[in-house]
ZAVOTOR-435772 format. One record per atom (N, C-alpha, C, O): residue number from 1; residue in one letter; chain; atom name; x, y, z. Coordinates in nm, 4 decimals. Layout:
! residues N
i, aa, ch, at, px, py, pz
NUM, a, A, CA, X, Y, Z;
...
***
This chain:
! residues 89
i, aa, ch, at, px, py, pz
1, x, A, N, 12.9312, -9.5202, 17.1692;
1, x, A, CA, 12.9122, -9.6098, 17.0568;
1, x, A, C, 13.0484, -9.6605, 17.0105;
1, x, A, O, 13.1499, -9.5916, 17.0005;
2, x, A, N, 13.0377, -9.7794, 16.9861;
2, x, A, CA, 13.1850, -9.8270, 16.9493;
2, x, A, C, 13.1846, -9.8628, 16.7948;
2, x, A, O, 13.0792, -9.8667, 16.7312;
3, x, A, N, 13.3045, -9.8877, 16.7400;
3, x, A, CA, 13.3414, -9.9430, 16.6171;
3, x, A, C, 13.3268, -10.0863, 16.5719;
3, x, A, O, 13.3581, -10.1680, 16.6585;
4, x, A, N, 13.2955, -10.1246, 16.4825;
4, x, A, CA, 13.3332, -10.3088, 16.4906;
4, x, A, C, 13.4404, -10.2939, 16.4008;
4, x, A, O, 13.4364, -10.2145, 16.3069;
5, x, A, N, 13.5269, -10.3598, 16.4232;
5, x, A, CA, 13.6475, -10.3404, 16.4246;
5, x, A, C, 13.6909, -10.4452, 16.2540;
5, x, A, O, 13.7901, -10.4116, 16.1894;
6, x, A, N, 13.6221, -10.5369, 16.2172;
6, x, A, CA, 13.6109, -10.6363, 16.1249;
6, x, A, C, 13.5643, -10.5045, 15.9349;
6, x, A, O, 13.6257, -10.4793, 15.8313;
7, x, A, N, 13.4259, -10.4639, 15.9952;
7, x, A, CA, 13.3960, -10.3898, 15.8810;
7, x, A, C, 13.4963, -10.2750, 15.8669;
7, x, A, O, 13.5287, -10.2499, 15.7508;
8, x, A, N, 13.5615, -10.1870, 15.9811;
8, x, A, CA, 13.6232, -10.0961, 15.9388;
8, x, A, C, 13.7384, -10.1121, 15.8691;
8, x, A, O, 13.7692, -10.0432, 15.7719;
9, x, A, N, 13.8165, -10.2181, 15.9239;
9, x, A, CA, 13.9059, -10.3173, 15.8682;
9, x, A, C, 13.8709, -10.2978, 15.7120;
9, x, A, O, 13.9347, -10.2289, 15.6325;
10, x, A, N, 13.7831, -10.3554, 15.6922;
10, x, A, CA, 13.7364, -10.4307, 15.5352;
10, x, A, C, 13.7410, -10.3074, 15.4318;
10, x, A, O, 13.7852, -10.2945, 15.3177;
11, x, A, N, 13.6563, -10.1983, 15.5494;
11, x, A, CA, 13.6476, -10.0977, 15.4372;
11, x, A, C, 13.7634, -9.9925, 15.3703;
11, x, A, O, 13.7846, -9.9518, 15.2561;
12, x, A, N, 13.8243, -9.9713, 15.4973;
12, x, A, CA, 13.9516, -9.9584, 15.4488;
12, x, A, C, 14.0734, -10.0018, 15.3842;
12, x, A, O, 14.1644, -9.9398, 15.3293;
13, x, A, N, 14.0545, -10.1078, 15.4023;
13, x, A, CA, 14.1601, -10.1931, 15.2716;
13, x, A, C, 14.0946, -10.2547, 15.1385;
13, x, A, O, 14.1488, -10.3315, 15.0590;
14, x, A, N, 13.9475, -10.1951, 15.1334;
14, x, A, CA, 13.9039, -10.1493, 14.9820;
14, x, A, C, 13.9703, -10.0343, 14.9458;
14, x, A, O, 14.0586, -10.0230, 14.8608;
15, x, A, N, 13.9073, -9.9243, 15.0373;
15, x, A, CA, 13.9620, -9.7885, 14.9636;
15, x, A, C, 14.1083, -9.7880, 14.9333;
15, x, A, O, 14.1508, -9.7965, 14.8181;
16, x, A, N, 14.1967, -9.7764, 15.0559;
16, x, A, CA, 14.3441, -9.7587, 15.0575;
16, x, A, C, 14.3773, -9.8705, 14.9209;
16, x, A, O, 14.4157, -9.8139, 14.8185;
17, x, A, N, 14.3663, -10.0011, 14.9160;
17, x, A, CA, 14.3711, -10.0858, 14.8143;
17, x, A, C, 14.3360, -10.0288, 14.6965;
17, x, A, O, 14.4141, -10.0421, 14.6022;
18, x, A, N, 14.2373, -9.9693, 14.6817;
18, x, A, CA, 14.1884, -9.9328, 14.5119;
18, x, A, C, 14.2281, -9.8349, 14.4905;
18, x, A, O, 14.2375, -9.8105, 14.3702;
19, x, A, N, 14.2721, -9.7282, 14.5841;
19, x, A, CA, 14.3777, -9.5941, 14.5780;
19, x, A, C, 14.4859, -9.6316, 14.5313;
19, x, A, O, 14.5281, -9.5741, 14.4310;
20, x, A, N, 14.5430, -9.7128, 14.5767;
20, x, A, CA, 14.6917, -9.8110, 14.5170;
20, x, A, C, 14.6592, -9.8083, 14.3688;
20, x, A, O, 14.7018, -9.7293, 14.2846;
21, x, A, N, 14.5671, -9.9201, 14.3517;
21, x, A, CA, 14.5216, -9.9840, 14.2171;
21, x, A, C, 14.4776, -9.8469, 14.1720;
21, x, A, O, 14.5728, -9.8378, 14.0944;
22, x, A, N, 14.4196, -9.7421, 14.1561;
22, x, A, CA, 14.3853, -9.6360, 14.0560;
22, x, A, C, 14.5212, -9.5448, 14.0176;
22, x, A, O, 14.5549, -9.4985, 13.9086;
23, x, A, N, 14.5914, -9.5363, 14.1594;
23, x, A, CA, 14.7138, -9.4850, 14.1123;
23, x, A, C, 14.8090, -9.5412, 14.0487;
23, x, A, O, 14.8592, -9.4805, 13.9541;
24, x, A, N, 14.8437, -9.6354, 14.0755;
24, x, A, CA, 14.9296, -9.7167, 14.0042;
24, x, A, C, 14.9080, -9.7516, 13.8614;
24, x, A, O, 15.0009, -9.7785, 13.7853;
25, x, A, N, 14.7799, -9.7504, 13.8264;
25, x, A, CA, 14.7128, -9.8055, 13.6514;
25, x, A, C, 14.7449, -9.6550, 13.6218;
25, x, A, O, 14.8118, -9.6418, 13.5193;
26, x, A, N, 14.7129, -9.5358, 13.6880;
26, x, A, CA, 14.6822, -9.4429, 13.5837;
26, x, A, C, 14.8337, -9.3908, 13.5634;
26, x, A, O, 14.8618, -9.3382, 13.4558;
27, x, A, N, 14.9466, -9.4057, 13.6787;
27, x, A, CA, 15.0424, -9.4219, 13.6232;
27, x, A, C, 15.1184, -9.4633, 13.5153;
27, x, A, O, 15.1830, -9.4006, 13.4314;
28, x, A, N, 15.0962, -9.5924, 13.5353;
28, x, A, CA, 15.1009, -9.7113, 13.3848;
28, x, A, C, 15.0921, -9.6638, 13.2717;
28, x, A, O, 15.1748, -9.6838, 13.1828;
29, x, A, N, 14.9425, -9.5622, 13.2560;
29, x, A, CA, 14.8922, -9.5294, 13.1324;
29, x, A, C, 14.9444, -9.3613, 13.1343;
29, x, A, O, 14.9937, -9.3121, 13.0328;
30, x, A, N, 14.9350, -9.3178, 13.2035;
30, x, A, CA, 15.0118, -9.1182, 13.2260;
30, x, A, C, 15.1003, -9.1111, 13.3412;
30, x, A, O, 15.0813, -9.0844, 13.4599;
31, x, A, N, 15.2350, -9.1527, 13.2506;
31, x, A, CA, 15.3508, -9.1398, 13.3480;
31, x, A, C, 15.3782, -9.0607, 13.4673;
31, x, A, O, 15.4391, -9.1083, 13.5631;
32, x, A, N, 15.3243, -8.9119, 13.4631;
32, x, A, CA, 15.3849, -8.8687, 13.6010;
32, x, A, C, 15.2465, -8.8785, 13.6864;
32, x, A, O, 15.2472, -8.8458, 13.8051;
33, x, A, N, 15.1420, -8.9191, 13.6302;
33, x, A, CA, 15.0536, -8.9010, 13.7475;
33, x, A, C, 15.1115, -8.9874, 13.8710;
33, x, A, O, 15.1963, -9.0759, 13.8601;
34, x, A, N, 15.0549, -8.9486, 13.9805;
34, x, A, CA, 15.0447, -8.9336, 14.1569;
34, x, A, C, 15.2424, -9.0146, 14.1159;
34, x, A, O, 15.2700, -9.1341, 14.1263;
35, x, A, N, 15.3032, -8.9456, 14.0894;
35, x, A, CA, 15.4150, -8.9804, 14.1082;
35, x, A, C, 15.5198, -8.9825, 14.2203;
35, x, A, O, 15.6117, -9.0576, 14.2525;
36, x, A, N, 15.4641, -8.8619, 14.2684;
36, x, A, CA, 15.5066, -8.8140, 14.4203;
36, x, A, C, 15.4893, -8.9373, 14.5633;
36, x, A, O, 15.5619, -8.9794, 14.6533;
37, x, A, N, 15.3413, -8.9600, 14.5134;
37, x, A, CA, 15.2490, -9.0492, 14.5909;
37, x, A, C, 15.3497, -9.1961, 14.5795;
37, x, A, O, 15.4274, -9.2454, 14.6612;
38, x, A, N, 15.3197, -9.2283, 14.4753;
38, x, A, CA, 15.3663, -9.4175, 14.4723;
38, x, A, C, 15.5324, -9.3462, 14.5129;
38, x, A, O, 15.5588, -9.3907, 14.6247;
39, x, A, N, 15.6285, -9.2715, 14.4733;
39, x, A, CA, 15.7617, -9.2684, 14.5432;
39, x, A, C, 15.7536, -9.2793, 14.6898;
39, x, A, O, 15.8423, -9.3347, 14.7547;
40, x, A, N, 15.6624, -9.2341, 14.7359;
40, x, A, CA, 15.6096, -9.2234, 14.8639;
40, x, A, C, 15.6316, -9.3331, 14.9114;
40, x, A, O, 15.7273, -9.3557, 14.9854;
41, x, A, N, 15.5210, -9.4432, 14.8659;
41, x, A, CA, 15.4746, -9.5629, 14.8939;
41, x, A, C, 15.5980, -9.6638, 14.8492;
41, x, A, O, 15.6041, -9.7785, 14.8934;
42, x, A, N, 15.6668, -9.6258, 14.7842;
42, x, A, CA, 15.7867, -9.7157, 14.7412;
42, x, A, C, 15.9023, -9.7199, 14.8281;
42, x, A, O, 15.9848, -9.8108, 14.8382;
43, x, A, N, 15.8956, -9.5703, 14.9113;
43, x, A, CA, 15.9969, -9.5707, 15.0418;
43, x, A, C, 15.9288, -9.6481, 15.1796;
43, x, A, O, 15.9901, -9.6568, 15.2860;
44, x, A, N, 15.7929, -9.7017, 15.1582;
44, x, A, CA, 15.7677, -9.7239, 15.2647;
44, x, A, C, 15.7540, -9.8942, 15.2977;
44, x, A, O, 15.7953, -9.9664, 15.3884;
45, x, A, N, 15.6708, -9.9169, 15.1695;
45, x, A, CA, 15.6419, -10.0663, 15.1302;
45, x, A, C, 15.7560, -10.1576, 15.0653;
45, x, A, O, 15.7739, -10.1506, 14.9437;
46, x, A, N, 15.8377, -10.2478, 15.1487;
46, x, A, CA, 15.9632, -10.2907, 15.1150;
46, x, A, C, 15.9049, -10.3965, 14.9760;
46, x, A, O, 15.8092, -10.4738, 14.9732;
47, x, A, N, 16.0198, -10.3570, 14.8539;
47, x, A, CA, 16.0603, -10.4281, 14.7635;
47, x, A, C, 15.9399, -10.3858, 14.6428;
47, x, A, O, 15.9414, -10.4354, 14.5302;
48, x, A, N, 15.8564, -10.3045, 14.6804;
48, x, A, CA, 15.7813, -10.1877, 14.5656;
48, x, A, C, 15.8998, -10.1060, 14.5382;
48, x, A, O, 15.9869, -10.0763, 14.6199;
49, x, A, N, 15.8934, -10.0702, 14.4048;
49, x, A, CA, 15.9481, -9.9974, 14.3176;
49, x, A, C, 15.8553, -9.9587, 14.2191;
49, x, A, O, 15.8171, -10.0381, 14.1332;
50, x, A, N, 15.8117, -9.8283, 14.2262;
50, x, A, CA, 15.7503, -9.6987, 14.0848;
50, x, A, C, 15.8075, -9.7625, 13.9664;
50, x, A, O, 15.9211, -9.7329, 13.9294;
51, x, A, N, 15.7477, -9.8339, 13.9152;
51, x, A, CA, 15.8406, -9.8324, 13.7407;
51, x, A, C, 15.7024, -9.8183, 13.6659;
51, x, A, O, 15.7245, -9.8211, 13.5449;
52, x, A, N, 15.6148, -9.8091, 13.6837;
52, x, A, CA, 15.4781, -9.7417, 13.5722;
52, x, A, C, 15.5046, -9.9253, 13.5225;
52, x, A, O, 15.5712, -9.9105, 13.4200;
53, x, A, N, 15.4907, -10.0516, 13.5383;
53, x, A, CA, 15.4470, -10.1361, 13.4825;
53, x, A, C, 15.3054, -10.2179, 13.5773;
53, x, A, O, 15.2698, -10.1815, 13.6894;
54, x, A, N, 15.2598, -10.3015, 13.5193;
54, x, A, CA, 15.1405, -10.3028, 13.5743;
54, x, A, C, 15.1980, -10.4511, 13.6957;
54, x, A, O, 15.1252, -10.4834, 13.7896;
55, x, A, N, 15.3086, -10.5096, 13.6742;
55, x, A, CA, 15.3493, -10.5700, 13.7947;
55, x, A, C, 15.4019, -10.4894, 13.9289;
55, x, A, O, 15.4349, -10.5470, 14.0326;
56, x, A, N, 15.4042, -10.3538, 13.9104;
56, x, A, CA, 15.4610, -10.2342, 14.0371;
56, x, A, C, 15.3004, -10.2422, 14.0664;
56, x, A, O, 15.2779, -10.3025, 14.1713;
57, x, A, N, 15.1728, -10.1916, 13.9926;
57, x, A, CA, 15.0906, -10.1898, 14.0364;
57, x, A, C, 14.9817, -10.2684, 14.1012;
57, x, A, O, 14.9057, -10.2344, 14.1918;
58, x, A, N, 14.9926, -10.4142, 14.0163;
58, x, A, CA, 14.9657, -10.5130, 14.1407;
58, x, A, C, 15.0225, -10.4912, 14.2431;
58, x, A, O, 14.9511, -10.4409, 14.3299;
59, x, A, N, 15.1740, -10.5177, 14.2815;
59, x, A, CA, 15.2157, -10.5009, 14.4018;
59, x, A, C, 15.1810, -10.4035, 14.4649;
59, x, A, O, 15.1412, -10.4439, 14.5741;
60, x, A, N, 15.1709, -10.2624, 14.4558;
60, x, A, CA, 15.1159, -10.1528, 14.5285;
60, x, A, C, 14.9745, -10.1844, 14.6161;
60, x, A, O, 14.9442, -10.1845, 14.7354;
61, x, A, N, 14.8911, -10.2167, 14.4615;
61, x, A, CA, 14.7329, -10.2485, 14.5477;
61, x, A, C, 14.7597, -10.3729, 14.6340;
61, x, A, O, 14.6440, -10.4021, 14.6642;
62, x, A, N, 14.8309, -10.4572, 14.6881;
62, x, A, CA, 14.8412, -10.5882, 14.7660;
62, x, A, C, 14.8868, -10.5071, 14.8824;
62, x, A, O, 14.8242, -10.5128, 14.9882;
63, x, A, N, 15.0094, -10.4199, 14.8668;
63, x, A, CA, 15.0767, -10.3388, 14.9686;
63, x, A, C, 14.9458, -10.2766, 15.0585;
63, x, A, O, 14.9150, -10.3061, 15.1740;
64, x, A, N, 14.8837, -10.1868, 14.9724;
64, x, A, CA, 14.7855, -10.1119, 15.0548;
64, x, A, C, 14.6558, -10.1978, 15.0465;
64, x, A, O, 14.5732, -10.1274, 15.1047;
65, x, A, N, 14.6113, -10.2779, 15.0178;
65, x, A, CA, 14.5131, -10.3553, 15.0872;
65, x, A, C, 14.5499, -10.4115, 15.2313;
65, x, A, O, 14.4918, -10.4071, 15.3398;
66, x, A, N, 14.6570, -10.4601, 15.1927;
66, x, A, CA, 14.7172, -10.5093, 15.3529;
66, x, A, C, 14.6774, -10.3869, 15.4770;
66, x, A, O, 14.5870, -10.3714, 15.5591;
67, x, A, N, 14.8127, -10.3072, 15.4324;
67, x, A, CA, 14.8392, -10.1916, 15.5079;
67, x, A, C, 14.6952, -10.1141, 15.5641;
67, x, A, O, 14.6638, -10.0858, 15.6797;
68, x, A, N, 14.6201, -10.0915, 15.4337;
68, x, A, CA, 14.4426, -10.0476, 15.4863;
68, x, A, C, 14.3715, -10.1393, 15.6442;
68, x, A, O, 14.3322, -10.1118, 15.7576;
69, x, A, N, 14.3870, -10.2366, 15.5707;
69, x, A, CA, 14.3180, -10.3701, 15.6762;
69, x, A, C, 14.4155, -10.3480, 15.8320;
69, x, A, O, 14.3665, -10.3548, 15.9447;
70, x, A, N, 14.5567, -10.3219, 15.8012;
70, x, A, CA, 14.6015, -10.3536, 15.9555;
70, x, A, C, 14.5330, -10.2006, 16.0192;
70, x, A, O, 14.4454, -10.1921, 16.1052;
71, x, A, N, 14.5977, -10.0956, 15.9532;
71, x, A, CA, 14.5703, -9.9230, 15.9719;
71, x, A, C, 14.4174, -9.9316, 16.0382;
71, x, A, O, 14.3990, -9.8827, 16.1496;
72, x, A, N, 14.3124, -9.9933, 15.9682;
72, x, A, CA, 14.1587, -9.9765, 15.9859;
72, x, A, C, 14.0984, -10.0476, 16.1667;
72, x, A, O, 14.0095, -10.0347, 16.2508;
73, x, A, N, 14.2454, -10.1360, 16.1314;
73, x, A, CA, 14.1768, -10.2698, 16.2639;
73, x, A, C, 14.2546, -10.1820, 16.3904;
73, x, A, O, 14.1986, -10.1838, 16.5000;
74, x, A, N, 14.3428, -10.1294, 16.3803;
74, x, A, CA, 14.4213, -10.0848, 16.4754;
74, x, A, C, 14.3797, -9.8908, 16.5035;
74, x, A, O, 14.4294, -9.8228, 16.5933;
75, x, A, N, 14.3068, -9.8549, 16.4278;
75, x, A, CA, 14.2375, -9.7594, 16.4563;
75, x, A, C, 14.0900, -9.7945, 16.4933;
75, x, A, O, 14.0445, -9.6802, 16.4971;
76, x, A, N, 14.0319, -9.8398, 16.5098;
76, x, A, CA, 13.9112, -9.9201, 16.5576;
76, x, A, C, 13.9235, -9.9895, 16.6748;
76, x, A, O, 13.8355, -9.9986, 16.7603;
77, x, A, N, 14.0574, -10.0496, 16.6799;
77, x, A, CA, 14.0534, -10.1195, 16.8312;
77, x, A, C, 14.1116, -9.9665, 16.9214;
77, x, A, O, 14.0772, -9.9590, 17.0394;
78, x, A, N, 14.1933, -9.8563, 16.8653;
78, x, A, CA, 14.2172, -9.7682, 16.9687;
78, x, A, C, 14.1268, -9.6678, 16.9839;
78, x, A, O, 14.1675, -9.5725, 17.0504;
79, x, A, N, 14.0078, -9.6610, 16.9385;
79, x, A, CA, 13.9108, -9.5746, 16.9074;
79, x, A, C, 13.8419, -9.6561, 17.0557;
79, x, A, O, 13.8348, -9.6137, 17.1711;
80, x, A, N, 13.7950, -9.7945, 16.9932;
80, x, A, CA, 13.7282, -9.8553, 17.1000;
80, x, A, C, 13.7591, -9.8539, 17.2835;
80, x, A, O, 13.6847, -9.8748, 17.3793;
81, x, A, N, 13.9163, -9.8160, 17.2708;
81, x, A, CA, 13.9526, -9.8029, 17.3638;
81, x, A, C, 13.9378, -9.6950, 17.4822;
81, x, A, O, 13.9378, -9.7216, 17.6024;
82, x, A, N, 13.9214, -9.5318, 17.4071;
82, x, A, CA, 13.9299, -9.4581, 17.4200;
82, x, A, C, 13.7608, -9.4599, 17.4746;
82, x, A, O, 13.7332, -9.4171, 17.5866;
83, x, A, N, 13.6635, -9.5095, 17.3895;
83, x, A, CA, 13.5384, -9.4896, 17.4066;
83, x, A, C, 13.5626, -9.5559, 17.5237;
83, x, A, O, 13.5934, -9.4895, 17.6226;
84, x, A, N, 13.5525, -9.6985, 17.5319;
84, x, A, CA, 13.5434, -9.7455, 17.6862;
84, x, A, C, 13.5885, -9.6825, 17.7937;
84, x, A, O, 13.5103, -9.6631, 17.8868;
85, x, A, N, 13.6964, -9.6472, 17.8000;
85, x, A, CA, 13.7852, -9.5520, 17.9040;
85, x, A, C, 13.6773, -9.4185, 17.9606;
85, x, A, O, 13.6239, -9.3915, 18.0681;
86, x, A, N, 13.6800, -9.3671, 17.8478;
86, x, A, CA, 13.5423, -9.1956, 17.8851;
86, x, A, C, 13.4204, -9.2721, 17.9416;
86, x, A, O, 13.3507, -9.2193, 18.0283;
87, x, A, N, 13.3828, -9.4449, 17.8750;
87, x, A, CA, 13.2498, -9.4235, 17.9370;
87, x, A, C, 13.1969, -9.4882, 18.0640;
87, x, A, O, 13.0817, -9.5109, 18.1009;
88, x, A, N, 13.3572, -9.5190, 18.1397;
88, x, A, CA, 13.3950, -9.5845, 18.2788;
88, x, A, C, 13.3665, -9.4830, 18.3544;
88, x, A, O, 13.3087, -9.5104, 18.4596;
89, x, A, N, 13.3982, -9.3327, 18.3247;
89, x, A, CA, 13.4204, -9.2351, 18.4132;
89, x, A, C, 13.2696, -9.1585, 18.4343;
89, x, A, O, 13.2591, -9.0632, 18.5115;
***
């Protein structure tokens, strides 16, 4: 059975996206929450910076909506791959 590669995409750059967006707001509003997390994401996602304002947290959720969508499509197309391969043999 294979993946479609479009919905997994989608669904994952809801979640990963609204993970952004929940962390980042509840930051905003309770400073050290997932603080660890967005430093994380701030070493990874160029020109994000943690500052607990709600323009870091737009940017975060844009970061990981993206990042979800490529992560989702590119685990779906190597999933698909793997299936085809086993079901040649």
């Amino acid at each position: 059975m294979r993946l479609a590669i479009r919905p997994l995409a989608l669904a994952c750059a809801v979640v990963w996206g609204a993970t952004g967006l929940f962390c980042g707001l509840m930051n905003m509003w309770f400073p050290p929450y997932a603080e660890a997390l967005l430093q994380l994401l701030g070493s990874v996602y160029p020109g994000y910076a943690p500052d607990g304002s709600f323009g870091s947290a737009m940017n975060v959720t844009l970061y990981a909506t993206v990042d979800g969508a490529i992560g989702g499509c590119i685990f779906a197309c190597l999933y698909n791959c793997c299936v085809k391969r086993l079901e040649s043999e």
